[in-house]
Structures are given as C-alpha cells and as structure tokens.
C-alpha positions in Angstrom: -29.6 -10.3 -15.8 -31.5 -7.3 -16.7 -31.8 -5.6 -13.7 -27.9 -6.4 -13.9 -27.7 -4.4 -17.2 -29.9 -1.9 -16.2 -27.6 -1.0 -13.0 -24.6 -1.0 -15.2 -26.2 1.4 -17.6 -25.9 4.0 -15.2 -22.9 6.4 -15.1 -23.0 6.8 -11.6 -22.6 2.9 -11.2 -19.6 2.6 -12.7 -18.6 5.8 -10.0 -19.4 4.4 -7.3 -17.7 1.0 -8.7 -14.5 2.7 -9.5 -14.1 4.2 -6.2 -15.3 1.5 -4.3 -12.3 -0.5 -6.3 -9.6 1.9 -5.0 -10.5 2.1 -1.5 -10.4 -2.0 -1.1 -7.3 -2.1 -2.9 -5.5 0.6 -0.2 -7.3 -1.3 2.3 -5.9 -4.5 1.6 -2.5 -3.4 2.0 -2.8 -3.7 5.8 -3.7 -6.9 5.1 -0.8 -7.4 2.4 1.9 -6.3 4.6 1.0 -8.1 7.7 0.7 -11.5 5.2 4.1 -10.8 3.4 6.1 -10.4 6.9 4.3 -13.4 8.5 5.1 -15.9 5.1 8.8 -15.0 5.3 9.6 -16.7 8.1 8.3 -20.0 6.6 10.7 -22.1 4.7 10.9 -20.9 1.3 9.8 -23.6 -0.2 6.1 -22.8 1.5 6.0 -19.3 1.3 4.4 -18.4 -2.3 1.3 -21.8 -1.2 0.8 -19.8 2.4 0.6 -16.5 1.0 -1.6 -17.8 -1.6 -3.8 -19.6 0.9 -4.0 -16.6 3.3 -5.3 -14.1 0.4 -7.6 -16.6 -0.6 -9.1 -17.4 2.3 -9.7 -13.9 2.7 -11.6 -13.3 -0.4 -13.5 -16.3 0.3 -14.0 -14.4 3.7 -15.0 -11.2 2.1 -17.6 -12.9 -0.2 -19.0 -15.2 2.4 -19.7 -11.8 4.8 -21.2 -9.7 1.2 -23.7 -12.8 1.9 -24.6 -11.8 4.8 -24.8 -7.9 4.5 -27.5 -7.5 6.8 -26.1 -9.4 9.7 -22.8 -7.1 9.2 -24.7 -4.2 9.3 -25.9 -4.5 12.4 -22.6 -5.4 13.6 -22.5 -1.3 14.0 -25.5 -1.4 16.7 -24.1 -0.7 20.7 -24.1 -3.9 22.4 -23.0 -1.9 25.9 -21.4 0.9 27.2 -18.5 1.2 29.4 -18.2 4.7 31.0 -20.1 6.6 28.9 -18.7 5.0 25.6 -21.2 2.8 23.5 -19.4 -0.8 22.1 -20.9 -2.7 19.2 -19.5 -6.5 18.0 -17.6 -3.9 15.2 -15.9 -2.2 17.8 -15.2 -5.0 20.0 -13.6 -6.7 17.1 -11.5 -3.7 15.9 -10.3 -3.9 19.2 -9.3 -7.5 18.9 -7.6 -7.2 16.2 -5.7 -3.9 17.1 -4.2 -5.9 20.2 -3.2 -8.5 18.2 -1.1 -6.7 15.6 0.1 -5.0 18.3 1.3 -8.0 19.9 2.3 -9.6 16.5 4.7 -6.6 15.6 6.2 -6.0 18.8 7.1 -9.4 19.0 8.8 -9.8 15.4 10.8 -6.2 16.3 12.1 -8.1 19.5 12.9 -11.1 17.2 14.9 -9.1 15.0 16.4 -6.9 17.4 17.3 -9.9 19.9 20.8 -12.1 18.5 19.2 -15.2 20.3 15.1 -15.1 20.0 13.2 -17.6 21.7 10.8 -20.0 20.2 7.0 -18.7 19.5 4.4 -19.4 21.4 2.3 -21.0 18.6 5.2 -23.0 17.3 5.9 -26.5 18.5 9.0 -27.6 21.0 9.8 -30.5 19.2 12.2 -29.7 16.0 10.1 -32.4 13.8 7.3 -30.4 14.3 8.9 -27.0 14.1 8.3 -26.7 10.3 4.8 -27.9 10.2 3.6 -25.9 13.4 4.6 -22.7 12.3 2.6 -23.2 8.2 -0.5 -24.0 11.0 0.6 -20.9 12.9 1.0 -18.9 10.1 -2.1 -19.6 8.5 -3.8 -19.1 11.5 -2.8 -15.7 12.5 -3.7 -14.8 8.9 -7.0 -16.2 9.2 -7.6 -13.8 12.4 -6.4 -10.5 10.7 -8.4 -11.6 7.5 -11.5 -11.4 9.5 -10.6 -8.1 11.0 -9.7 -6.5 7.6 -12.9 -8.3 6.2 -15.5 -7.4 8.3 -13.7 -3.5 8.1 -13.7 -3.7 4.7 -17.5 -4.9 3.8 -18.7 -2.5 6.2 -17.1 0.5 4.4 -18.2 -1.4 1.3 -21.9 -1.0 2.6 -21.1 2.5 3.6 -20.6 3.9 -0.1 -23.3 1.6 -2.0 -26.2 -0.8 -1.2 -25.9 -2.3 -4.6 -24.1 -6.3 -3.9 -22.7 -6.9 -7.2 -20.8 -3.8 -7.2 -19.2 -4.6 -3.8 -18.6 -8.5 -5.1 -17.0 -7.2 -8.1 -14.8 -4.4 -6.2 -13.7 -7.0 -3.5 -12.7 -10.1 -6.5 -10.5 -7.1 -8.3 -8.9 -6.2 -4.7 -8.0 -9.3 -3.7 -6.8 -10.1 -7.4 -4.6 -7.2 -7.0 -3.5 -8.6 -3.6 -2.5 -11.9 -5.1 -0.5 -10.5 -8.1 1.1 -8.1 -5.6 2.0 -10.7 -2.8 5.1 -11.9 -4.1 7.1 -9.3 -5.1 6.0 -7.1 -2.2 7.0 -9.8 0.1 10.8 -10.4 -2.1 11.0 -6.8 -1.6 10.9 -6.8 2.2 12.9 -10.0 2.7 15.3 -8.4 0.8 15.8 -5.4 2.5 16.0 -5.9 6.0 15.5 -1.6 6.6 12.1 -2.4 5.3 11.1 -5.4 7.4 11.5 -3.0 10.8 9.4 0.0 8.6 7.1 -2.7 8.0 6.5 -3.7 11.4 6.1 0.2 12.5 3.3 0.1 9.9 2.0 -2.5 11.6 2.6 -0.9 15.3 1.0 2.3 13.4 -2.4 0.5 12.0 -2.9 -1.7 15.1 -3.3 2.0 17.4 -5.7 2.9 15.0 -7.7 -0.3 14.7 -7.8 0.1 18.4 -8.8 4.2 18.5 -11.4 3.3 16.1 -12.9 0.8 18.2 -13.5 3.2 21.3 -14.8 5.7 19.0 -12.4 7.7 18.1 -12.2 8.2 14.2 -8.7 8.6 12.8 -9.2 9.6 8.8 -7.6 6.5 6.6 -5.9 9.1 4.8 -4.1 10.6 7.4 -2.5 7.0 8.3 -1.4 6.2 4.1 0.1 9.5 3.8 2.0 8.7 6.9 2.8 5.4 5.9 4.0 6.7 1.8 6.1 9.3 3.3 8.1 7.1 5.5 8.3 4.8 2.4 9.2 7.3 0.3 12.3 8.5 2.8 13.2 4.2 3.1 13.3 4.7 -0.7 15.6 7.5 -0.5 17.7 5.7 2.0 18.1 2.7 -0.1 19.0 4.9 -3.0 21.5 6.7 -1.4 23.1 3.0 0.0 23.0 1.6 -3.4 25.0 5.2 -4.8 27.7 4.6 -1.8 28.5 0.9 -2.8 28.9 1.8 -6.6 31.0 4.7 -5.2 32.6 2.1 -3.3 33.2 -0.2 -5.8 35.0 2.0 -8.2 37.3 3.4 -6.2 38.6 -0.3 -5.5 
C-alpha cells in the first residue's frame, strides 16, 4: 500500500497514467467497432448480453496478459526469419488477426451488397440451431479479435511504463469506456445503414495495418484515426445533409 502511495505521489505518475488512459481508449475502438457490427446481426433480444460478454471477456483478457507481463514481452523476440524479415509470436499474431478482419469485413460487405447472401460458415444448417450457432459464432470471433487487440494493447501498455498498477488501472477505465459506449455506438450503426459499409472499410482499413505491422512495416496509429475521423466526419456531413432534404421534403408536401 505504501509503495502504492508513494508511486501515486509522483506528478509524472499520474502523466504517464493519463496518457496511457487515452491511448487504450482509441485503441479499443477497433475493438468496439468490430464488436458493435458483429452483435447486430444477433436477434435483438441477445445483442446488449453478447456485446456485454465480448467486452468483458476482453478485459478479463487484458488483465489476465498484465499477469503475465514478462511472458508478453518476449512475445517481441524473432522466432525466424523469412527472406531477410525477422517474425516474433507478436508479429505472427498481428498477422492472424489482420487476415481475419480481413476476411470478416469482406464477407459482411458481400452480405450486404448481395440481395440473397448465403449462410455463414460458422452458423449451423439446421434452422433450430440457426439462432444459437451464430451467439456461439459470435462470441467466438470476438474472443479471437479480443486477443489480438489484447496482446496489441498490453504491449504498448509495457512500452510507455513498467509500473502494473498503472497499466491495470488504464485498461479497467478503457474497457469501462467500451462498455458504456457499446450500445449506443452499435444503435448508431444499425441505424444507419451508410455507416455499417464505412464501418466495415474501417475494418478493411485496420486489418492492412494489423498485417503491415506484422512484417515490419510501422504505419503511425495516428495516421490511421485521422483517416478514419475524416471519413466519419464527411458520413456526418452526409447524414446531415439527408436529414435537411427530407425536412425540405416534408414541407413542401
């Protein structure tokens, strides 16, 4: 408890804290987005519990690895090289997930572009099963990008301080943010379909650079947000500009 105190006493904890804070919470909206397109297409009645579930498995995720900081770090050591190009576990796992969201987003813009989609892969062919496969399916693929995001995120964590509390209490007030956010994040983009497609190119967009950061080659997170807020900021635009044309519309009926 004192050495607790004593670390807190320091301005340059509560620095270090503070910025630590605001990087997990813009890193978690990967996570957020991917969660919030994958729980709409539950029933509604299951939704809020799988989104829920997902975010809390991945602070339970993000906790368990802060546990085993040690192990993670050397996550970062090459494992082999391929042509010159040295892979670590990291790097092979960035990968991984990369080709996954990859796959995931492609596959939801065919859904939505295609007027007869097939079934998916993960769900069941029976129809008394359908409903109950895809909660599995969905919790599933969560589970998979919550590691990705998770091991990501501690390993930046350990990057900017070597002090545990500070990265537990940075990670419980991200994911907290990430809970209160779920739900009206994932209203918004079921109830604008323009959104669900930007989504999914957000998706398409962070999948390339999971994958370019796993063969080494660093893209600047900030590069990638500032990308992502300005097409958000034109959908917002757009939507404003819709909503002015239908009260136009309506008064001149």
């Amino acid at each position: 408890m004192e050495s607790l105190l004593l670390l807190f006493s320091e301005p340059t904890t509560w620095v270090a804290l503070a910025t630590l804070i605001a990087m997990e919470v813009v890193l978690g909206i990967d996570n957020l987005i991917f969660i919030s397109i994958l729980t709409n297409k539950l029933p509604e009645n299951q939704r809020e519990r799988a989104r829920r579930i997902g975010i809390g498995l991945a602070l339970v995720m993000r906790l368990g690895l802060l546990g085993t900081v040690a192990w993670i770090v050397q996550l970062t050591e090459p494992v082999f090289e391929l042509m010159g190009n040295a892979f670590s576990w990291k790097d092979m796992i960035l990968i991984a997930g990369g080709l996954f969201l990859l796959w995931k987003a492609t596959k939801e813009i065919h859904h939505s572009m295609d007027p007869t989609p097939g079934g998916d892969m993960f769900e069941g062919k029976p129809l008394e099963n359908a409903v109950t496969m895809g909660f599995s399916a969905a919790i599933a693929q969560i589970l998979v990008l919550d590691l990705v995001f998770s091991i990501d995120s501690i390993i930046t964590a350990v990057g900017m301080t070597e002090h545990v509390p500070i990265m537990v209490i940075a990670v419980i007030f991200a994911v907290t943010v990430m809970l209160v956010a779920a739900n009206p994040l994932a209203k918004f983009i079921n109830d604008n379909p323009s959104v669900v497609m930007l989504a999914l190119g957000f998706l398409l967009m962070i999948g390339m650079t999971l994958i370019a950061e796993g063969f080494g080659a660093h893209v600047p997170k900030g590069y990638v947000y500032a990308a992502m807020a300005f097409s958000a900021g034109i959908e917002v635009l757009n939507m404003l500009s819709r909503r002015a044309k239908r009260k136009q519309q309506n008064s001149t009926i």
